[in-house]
Backbone bond lengths (Angstrom), bond angles and torsions (degrees), N, CA, C in turn:
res aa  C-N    CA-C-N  psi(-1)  N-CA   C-N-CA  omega(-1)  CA-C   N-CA-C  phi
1 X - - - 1.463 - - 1.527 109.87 -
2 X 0.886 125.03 151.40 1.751 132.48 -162.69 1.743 98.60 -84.82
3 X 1.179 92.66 174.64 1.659 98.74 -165.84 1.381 96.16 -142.96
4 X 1.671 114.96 138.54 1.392 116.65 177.57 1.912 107.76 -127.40
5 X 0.841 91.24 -176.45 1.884 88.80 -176.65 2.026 92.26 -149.56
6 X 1.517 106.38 135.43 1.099 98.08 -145.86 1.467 81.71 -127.84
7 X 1.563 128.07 129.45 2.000 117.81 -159.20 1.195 87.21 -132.06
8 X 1.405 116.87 143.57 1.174 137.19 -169.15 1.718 87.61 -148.94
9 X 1.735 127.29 112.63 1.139 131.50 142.23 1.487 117.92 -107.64
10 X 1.380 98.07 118.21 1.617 103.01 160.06 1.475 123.43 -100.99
11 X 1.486 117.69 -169.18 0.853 123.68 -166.24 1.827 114.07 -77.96
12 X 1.109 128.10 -2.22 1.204 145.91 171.25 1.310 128.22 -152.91
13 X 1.390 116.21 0.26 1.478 125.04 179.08 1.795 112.77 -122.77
14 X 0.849 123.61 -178.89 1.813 131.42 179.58 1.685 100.64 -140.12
15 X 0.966 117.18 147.83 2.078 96.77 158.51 1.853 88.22 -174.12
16 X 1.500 86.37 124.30 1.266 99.71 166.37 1.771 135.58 -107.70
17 X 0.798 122.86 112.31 1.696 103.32 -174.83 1.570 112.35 -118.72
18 X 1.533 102.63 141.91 1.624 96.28 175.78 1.393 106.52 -110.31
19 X 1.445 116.56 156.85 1.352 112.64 -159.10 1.872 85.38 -139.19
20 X 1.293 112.02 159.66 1.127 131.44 -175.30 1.644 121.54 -130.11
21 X 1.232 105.55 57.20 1.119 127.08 -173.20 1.388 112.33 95.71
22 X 1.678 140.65 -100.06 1.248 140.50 127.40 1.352 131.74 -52.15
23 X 1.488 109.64 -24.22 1.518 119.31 168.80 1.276 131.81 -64.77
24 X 1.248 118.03 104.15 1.151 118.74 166.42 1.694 128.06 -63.66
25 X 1.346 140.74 85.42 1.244 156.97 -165.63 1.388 106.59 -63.00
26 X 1.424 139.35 -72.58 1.059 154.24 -101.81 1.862 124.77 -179.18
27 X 0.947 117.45 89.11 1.295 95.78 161.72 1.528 123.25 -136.29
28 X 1.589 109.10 165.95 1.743 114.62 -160.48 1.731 86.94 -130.61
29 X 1.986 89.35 125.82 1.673 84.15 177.85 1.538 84.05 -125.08
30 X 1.674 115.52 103.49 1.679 118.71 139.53 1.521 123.88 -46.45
31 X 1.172 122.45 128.93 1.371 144.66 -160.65 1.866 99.61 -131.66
32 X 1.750 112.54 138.03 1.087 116.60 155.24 1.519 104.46 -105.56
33 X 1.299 141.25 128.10 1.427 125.23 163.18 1.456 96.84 -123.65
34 X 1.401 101.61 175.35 1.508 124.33 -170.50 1.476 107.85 -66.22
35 X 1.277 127.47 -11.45 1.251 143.76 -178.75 1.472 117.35 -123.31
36 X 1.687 113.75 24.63 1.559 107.59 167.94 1.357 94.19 133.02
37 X 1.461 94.93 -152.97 1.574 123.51 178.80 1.473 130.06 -125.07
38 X 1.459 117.47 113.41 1.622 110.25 -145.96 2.051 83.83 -119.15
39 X 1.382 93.69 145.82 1.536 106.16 159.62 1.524 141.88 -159.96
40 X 1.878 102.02 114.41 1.278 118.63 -132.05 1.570 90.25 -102.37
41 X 1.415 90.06 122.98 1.847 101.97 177.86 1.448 101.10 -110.71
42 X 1.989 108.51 140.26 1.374 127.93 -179.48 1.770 91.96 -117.26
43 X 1.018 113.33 154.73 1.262 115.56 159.46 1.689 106.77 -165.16
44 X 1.297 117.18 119.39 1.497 145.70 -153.77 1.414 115.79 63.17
45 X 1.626 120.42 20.34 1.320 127.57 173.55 1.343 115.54 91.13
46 X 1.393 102.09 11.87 1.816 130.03 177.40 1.630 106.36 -101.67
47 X 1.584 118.56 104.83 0.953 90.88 154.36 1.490 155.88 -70.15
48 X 1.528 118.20 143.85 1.286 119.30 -159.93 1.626 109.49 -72.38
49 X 1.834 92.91 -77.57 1.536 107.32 -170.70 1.683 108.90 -152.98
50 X 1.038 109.51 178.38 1.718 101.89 -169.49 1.949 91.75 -153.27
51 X 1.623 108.96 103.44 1.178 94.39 -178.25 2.053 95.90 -122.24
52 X 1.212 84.84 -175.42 1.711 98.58 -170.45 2.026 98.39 -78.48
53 X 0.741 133.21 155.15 1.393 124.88 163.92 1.881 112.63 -154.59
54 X 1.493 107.08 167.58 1.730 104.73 -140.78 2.286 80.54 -74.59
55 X 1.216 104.19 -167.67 1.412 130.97 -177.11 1.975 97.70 -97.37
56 X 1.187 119.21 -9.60 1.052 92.41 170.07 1.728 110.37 -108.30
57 X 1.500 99.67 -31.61 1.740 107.48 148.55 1.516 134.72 -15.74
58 X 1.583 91.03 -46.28 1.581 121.59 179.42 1.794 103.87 -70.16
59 X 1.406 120.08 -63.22 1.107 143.30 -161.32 1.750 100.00 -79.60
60 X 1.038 134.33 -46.20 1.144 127.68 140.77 1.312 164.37 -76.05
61 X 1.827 91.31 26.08 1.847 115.23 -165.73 1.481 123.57 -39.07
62 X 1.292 111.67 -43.41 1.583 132.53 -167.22 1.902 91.74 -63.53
63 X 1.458 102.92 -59.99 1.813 92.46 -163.51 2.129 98.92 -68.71
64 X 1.656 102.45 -8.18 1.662 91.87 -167.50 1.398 95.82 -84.07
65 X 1.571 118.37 -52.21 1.775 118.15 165.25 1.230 101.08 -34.64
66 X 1.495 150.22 -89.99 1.367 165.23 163.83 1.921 99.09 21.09
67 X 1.413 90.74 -82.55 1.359 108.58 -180.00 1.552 128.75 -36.62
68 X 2.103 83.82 -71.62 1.928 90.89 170.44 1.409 124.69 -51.22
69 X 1.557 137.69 -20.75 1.166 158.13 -171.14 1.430 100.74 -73.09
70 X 1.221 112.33 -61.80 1.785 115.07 170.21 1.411 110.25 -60.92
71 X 1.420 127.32 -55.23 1.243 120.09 -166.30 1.648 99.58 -75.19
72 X 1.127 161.60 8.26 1.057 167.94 59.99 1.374 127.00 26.24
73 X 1.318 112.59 -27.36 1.618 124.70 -168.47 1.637 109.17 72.22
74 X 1.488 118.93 -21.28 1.861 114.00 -170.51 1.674 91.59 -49.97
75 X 0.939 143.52 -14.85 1.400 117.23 -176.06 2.141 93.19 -153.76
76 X 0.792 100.28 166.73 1.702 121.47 -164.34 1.574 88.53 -107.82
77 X 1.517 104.72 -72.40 1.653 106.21 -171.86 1.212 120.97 -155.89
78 X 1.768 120.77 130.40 1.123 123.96 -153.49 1.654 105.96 -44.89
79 X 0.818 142.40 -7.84 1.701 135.71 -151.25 1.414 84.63 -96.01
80 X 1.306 142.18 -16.55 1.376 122.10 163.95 1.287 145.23 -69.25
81 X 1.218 92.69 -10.71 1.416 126.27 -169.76 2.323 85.34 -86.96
82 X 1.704 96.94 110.25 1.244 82.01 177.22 2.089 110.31 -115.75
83 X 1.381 115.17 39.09 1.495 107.07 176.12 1.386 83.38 153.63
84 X 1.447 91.28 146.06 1.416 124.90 -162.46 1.759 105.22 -118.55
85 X 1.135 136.52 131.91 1.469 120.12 -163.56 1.091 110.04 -156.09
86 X 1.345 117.28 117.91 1.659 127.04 -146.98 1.565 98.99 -125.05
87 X 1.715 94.68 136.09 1.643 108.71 163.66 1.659 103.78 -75.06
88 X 1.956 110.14 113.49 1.334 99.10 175.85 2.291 114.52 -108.71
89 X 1.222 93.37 149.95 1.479 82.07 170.92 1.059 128.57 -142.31
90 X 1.490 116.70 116.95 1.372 130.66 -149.06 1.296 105.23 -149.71
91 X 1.149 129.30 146.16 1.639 129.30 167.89 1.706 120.70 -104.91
92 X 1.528 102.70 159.39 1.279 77.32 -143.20 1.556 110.38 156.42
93 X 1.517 146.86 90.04 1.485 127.52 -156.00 1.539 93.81 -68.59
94 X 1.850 126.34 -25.11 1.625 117.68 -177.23 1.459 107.66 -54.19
95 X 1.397 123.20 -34.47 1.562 129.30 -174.54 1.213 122.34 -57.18
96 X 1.588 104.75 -28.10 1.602 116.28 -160.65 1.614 112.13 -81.67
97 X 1.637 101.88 13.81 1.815 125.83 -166.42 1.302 89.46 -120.79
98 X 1.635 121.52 142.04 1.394 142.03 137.04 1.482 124.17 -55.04
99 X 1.106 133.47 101.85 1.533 127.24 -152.31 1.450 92.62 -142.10
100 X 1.518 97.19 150.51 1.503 120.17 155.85 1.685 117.32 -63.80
101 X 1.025 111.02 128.67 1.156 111.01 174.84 1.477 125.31 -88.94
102 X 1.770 118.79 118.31 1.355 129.35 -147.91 1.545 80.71 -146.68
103 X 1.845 89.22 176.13 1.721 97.03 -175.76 1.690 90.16 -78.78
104 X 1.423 140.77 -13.16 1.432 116.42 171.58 1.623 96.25 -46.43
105 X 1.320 115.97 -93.00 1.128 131.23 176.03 1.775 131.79 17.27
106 X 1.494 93.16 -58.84 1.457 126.87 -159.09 2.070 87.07 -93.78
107 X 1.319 123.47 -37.90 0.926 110.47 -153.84 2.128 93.60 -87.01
108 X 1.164 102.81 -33.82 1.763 115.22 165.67 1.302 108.43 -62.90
109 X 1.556 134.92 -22.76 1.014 122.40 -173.00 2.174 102.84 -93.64
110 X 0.994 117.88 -22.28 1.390 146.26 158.80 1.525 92.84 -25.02
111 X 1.576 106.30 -81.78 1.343 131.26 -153.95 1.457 118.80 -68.97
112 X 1.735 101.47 5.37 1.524 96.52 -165.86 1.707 85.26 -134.68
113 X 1.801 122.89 10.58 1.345 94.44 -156.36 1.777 106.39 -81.97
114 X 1.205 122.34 -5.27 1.339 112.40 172.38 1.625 125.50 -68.16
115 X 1.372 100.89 -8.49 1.533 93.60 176.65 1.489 114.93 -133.49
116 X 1.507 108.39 46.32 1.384 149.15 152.53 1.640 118.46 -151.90
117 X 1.011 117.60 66.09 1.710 110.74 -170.13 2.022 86.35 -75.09
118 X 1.183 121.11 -61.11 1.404 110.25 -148.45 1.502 113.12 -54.45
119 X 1.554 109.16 -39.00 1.454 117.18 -175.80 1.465 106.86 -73.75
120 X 1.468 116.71 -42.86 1.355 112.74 -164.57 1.714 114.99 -85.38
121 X 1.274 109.77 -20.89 1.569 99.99 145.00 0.991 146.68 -58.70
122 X 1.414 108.41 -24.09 1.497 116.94 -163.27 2.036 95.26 -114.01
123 X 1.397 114.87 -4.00 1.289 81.72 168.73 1.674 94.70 -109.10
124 X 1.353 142.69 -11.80 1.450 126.66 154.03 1.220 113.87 -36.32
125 X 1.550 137.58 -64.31 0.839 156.61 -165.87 2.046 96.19 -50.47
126 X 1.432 123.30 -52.89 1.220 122.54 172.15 1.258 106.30 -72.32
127 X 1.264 137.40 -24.69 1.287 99.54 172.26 1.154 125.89 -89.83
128 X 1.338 116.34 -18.96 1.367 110.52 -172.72 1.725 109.00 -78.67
129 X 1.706 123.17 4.03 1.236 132.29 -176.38 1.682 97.77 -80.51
130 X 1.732 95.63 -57.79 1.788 103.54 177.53 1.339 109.73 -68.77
131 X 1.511 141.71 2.52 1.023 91.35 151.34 1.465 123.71 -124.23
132 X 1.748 108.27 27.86 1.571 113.10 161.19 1.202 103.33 -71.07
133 X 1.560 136.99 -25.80 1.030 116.12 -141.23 1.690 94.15 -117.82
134 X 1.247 108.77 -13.26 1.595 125.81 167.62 1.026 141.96 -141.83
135 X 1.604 121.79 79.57 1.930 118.31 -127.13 1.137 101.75 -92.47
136 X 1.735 136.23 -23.78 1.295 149.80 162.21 1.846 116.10 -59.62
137 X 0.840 84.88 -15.97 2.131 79.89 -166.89 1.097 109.42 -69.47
138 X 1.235 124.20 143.83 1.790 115.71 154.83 0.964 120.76 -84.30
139 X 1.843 107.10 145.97 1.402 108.19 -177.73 1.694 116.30 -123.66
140 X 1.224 113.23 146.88 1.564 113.50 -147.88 1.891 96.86 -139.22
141 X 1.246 99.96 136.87 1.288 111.29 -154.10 1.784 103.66 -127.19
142 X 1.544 104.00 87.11 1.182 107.53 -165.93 1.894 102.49 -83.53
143 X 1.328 102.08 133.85 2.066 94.93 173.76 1.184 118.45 -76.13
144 X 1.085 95.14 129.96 2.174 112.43 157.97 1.711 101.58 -68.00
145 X 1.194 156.87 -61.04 1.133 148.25 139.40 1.778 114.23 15.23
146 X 1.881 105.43 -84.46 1.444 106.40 -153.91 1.482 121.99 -34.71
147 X 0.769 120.62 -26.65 1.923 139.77 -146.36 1.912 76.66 -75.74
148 X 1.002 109.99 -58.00 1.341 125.60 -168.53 1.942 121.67 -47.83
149 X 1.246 86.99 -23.14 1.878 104.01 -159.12 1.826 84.28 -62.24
150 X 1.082 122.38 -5.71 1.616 105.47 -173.32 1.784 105.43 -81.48
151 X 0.841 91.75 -43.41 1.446 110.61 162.09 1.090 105.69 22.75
152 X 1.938 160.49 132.73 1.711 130.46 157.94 1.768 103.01 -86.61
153 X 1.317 93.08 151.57 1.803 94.44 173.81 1.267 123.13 -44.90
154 X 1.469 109.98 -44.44 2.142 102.38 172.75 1.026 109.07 -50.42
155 X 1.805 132.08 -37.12 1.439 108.44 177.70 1.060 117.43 -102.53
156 X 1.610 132.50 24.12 1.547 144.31 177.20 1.110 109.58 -115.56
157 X 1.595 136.36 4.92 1.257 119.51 -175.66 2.249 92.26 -135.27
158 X 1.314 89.92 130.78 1.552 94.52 177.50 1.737 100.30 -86.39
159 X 1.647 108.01 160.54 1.335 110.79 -162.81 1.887 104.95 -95.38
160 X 1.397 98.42 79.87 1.549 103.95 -179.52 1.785 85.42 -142.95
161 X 1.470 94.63 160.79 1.464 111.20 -173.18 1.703 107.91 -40.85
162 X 1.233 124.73 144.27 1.328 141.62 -175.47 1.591 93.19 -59.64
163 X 1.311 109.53 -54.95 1.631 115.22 -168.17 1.822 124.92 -66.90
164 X 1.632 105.18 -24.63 1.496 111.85 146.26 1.354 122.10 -48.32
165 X 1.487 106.69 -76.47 1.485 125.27 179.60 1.638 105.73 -37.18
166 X 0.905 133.02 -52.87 1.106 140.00 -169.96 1.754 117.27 -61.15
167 X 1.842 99.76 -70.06 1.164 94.59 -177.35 1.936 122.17 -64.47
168 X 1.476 93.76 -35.53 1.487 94.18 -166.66 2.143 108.07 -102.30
169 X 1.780 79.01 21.23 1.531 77.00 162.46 1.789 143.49 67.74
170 X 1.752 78.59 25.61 2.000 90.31 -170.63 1.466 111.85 -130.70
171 X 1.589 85.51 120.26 1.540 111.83 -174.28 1.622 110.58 -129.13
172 X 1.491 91.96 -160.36 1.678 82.42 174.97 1.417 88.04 -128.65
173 X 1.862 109.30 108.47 1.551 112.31 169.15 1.324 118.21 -77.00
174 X 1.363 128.85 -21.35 1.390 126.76 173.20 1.951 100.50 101.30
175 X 1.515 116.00 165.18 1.663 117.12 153.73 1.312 101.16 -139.11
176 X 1.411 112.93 -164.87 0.989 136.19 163.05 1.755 98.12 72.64
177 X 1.076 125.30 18.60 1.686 113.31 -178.23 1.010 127.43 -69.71
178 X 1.503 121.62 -17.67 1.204 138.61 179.72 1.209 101.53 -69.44
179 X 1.457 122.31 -53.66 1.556 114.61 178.14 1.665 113.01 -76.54
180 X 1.298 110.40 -49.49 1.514 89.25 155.78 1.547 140.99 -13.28
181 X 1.299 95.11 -83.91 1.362 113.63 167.20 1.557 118.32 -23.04
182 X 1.268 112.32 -63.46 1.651 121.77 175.16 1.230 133.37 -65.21
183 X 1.000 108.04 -24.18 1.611 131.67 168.83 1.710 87.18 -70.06
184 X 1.570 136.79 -81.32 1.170 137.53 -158.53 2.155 100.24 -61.24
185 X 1.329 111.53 -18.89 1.365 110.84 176.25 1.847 119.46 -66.80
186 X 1.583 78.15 -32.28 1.633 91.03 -172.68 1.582 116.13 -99.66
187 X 1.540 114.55 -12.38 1.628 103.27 140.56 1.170 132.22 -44.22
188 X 1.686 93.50 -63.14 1.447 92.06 174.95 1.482 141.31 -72.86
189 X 1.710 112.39 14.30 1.531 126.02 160.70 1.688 96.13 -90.76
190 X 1.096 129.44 -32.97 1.137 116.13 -162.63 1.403 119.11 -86.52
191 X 1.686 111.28 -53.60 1.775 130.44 160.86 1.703 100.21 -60.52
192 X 1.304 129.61 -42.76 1.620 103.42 -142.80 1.861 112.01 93.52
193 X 0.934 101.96 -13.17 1.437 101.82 176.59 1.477 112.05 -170.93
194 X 1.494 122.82 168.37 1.217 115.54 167.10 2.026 116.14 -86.79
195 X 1.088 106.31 138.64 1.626 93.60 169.64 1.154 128.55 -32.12
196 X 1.179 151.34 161.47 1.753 151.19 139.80 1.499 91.45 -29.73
197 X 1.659 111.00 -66.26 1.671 94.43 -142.94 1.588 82.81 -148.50
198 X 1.144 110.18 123.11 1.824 157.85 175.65 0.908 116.61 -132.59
199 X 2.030 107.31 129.89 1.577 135.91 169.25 1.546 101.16 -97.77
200 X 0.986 118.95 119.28 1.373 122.64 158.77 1.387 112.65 -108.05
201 X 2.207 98.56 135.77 1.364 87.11 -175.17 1.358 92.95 -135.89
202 X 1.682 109.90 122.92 1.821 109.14 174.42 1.633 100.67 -110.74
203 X 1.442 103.08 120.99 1.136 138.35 -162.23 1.573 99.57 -109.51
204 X 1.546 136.56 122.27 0.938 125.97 167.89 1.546 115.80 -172.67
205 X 1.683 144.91 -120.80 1.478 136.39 144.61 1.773 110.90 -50.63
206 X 1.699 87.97 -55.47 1.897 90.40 169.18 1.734 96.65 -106.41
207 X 1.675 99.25 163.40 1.089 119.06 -170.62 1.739 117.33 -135.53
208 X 1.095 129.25 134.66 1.178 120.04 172.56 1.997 102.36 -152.21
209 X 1.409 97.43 177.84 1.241 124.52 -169.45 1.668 116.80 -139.53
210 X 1.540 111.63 100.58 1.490 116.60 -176.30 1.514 116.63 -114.62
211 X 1.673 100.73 150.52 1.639 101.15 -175.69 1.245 100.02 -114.19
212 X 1.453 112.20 141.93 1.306 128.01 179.40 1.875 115.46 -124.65
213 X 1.577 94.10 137.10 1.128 99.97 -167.10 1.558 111.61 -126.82
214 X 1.294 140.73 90.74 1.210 143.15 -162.54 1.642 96.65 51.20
215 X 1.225 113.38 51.19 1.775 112.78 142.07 1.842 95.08 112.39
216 X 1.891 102.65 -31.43 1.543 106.38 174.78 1.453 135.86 -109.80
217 X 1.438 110.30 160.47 1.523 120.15 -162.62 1.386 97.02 -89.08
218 X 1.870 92.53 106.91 1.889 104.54 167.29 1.673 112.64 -95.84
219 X 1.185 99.10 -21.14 1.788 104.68 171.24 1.162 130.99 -144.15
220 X 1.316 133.60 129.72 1.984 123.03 177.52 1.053 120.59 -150.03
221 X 1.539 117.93 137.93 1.333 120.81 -160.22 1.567 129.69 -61.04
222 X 1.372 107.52 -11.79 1.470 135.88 -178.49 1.790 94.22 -78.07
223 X 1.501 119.04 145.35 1.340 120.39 -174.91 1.768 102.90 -124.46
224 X 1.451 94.39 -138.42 1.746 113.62 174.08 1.689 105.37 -47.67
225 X 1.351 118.48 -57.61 1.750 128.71 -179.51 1.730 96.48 -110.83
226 X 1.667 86.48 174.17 1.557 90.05 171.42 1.460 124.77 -96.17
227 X 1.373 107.67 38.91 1.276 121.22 -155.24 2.226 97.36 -111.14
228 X 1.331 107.69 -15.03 1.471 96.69 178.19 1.452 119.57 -99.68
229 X 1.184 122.71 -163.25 1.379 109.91 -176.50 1.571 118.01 88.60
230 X 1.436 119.87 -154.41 1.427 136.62 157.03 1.342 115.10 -26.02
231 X 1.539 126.29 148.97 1.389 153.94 -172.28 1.711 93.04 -93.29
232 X 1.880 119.74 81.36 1.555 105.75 175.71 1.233 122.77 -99.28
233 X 1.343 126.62 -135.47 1.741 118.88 -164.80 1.464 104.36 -92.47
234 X 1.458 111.60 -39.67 1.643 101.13 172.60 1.820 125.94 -120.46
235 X 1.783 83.53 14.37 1.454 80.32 -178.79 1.955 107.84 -150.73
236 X 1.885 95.00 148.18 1.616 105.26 -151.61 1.605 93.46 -47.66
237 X 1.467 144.80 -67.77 1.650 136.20 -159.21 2.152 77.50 103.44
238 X 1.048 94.56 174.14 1.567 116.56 170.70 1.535 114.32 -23.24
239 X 0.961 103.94 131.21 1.828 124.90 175.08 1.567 119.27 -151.33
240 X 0.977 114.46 149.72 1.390 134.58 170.14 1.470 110.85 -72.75
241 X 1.536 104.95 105.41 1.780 100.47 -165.63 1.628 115.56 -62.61
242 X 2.106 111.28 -29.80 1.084 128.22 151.72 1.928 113.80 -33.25
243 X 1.254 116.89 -31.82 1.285 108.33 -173.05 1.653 102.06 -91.08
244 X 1.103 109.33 -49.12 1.439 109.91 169.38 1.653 117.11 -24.56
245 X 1.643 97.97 -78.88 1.556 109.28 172.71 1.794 122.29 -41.88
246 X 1.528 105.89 -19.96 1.595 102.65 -179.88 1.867 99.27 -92.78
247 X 0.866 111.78 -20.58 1.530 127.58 -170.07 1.610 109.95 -68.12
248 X 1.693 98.59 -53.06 1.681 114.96 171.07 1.660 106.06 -63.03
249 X 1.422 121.72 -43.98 1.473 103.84 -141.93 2.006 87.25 -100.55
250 X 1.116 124.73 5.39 1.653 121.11 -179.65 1.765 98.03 -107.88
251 X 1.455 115.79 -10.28 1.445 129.05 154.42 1.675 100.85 -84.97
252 X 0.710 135.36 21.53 1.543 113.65 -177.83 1.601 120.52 11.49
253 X 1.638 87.94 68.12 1.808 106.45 163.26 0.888 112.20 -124.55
């Protein structure tokens, strides 16, 4: 049965898991904490062990997952490993699609990296690791966005001319859907159904707050970037742009 490796970089975490068709095998969760670099291995959804590991360990997770996986026996030889499939987050209606990742791709992801620097560094940075280290694989670029497209227009459209929004493409795509999503997957293993009406709250480096309405997202605190919303670890959440402007001009900027 084919084998996939499934990458999730955030803004302070790494986590890799390989899955074996529906099987989940393996997974590696890279950690930044205030005290180093931690990395927490599950394997059959048991945790294993949680040890300290160096800063370049950190910076090179993908070839260190890669490695331990073989020396492990979970895999014989990388060539089994057939696609690599990444949580991406970008804004953007192209984002709000699951796509193969091609130089289209890479060259749209270019055009948007200033208003994602944290994510969109850090998943260039993975790919270009997977594919020194695996130049054949495909790589597949599932959205943090889609979950979101349910969204209704009063709360998807910000109150600036229709003809801005439009041409240059700014709405509120939403993040975190991927985790969304699973959270509302695992009601419904647990209830039999999803509730009428669910707050989901993923709390973590980034942070957000989603409303659920028979299983879908009608509102979320996350907007155009992942920069609105919630107060997170490296970034303000909501401000008064008025405060901004008093902030710049008593800085003489």
């Amino acid at each position: 049965m084919e084998k996939i490796i499934i990458i999730n970089s955030g803004s302070v975490s790494k986590k890799y898991a390989l899955y074996e068709g529906e099987r989940k095998i393996v997974v590696f969760h890279y950690e930044s904490t205030k005290s180093g670099y931690e990395l927490t291995e599950k394997v059959d959804g048991v945790m294993n062990r949680t040890t300290k590991i160096s800063d370049s360990d950190y910076r090179k997770a993908f070839g260190h997952f890669i490695e331990s996986i073989l020396k492990q026996g979970k895999i014989k030889d990388k060539k089994e490993i057939r696609a690599a499939v990444f949580r991406v987050v970008a804004p953007g209606e192209y984002f709000t699609f699951d796509r193969v990742i091609d130089r289209e791709f890479m060259k749209k992801l270019d055009q948007v990296h200033k208003q994602t620097p944290l994510h969109i560094e850090k998943m260039k940075d993975e790919f270009e690791q997977v594919q020194s280290k695996m130049r054949d694989i495909k790589i597949v670029a599932i959205s943090d966005s889609r979950f979101h497209k349910t969204i209704p227009e009063v709360a998807r459209i910000y109150a600036i001319p229709k003809e801005v929004s439009e041409k240059y493409d700014i709405k509120r795509f939403g993040y975190h859907g991927i985790s969304v999503a699973s959270i509302s997957n695992r009601l419904k293993n647990i209830f039999g159904r999803v509730p009428e009406r669910v707050i989901v709250c993923h709390l973590g480096g980034g942070a957000s707050i989603t409303a659920l309405k028979n299983g879908e997202s009608v509102e979320t605190t996350r907007g155009y970037s992942p920069l609105e919303g919630l107060a997170m670890a490296t970034r303000i959440g909501d401000i008064d742009p008025g405060a901004l402007f008093t902030m710049m001009e008593s800085m003489g900027m």
